[in-house]
C-alpha positions as CSV (number, residue, x, y, z in Angstrom):
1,X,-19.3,-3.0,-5.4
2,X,-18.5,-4.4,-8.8
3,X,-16.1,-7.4,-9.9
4,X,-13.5,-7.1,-12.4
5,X,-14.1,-7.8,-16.0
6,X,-10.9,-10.2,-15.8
7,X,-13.0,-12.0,-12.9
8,X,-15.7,-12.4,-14.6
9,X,-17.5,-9.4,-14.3
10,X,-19.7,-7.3,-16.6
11,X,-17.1,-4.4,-16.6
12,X,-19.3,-1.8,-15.0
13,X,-18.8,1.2,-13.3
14,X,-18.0,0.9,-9.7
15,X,-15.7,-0.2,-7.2
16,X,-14.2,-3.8,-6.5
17,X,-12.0,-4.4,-3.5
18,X,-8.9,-4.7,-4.4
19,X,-9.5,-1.0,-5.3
20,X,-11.1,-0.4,-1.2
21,X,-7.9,-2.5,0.5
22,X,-5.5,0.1,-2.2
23,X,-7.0,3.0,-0.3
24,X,-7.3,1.7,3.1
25,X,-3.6,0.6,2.9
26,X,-2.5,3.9,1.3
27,X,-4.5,6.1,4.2
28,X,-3.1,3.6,7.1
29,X,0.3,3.8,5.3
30,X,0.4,7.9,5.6
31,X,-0.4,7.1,9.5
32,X,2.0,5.1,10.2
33,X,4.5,8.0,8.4
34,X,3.0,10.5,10.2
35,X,4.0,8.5,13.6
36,X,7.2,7.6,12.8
37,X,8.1,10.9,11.7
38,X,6.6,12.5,14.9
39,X,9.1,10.0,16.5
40,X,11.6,10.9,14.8
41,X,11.2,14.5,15.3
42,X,11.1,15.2,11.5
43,X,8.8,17.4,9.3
44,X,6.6,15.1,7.3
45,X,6.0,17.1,3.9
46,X,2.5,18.6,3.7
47,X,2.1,17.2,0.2
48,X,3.1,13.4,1.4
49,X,1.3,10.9,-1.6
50,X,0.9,7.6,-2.4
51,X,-0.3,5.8,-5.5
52,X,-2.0,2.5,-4.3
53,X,-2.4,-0.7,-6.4
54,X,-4.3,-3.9,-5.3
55,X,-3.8,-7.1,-8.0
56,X,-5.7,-10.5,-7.8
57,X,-4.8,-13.7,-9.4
58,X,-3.9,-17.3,-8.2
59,X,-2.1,-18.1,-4.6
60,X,0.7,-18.8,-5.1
61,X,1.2,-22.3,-3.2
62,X,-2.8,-23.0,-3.0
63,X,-4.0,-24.2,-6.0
64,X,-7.4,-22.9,-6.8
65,X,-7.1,-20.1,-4.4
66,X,-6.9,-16.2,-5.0
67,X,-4.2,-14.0,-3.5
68,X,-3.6,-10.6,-3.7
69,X,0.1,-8.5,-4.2
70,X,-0.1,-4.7,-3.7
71,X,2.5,-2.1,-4.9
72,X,2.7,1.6,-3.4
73,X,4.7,4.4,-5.1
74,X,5.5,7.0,-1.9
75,X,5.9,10.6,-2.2
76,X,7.9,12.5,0.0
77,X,8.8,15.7,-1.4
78,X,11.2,18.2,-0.3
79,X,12.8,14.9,1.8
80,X,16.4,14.0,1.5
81,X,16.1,10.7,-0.4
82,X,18.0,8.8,2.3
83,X,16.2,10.2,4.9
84,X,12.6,9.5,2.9
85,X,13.4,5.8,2.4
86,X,14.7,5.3,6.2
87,X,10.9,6.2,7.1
88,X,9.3,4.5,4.4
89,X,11.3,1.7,6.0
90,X,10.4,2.7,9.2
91,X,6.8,2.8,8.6
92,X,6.5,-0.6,7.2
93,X,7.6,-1.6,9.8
94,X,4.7,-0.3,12.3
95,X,1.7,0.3,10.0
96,X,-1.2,-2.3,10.4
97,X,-1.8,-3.2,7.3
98,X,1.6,-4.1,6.7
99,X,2.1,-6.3,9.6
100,X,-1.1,-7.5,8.6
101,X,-0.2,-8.8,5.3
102,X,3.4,-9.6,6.4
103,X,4.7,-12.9,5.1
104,X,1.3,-13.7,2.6
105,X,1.2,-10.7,0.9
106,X,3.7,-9.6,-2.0
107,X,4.1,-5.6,-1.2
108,X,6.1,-3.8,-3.1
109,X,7.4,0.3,-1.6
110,X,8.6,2.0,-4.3
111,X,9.9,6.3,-3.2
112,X,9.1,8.2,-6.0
């Protein structure tokens, strides 16, 4: 593991995590898809993606604590739009991580 330059790290190679919850929300994220879908009776796309982003900085409401805000860009192709945001929806709505982080956690879903 490494810290962040802007943290006060050295800037080397390796990971930090904010980088390790990215992934681990993305990969829980594509679960909870894949079960809604099967729900839903609806082909998920083979190709299903998602770009993952963890940022650090103060708490907003603690002073001199750290929080964290994540933003996922979702890939559905082949979906109808409509269709591909009702299960990103959907899927928010059941997926760990996100009821995890509900309500102290900024998280932003964007459908690419």
């Amino acid at each position: 593991l490494t810290t962040p330059k802007a943290l006060g790290g050295d800037g080397a190679f390796g990971t930090n995590p904010e980088q390790l919850f990215a992934a681990g929300y993305a990969a829980c994220f594509i679960g909870a898809l894949k079960a809604v879908a099967g729900r839903q009776k609806l082909a998920l796309p083979k190709d299903v993606a998602i770009q993952s982003s963890v940022g650090i900085g103060a708490h907003k409401g603690k002073a001199g604590a750290f929080g964290i805000e994540v933003a996922m860009r979702i890939s559905l192709p082949g979906l109808d739009r409509a269709a591909a945001q009702a299960l990103v929806d959907a899927a928010h709505e059941v997926c760990p991580y996100s009821n995890a982080t509900r309500g102290n956690v900024d998280v932003t879903l964007t459908l690419a």
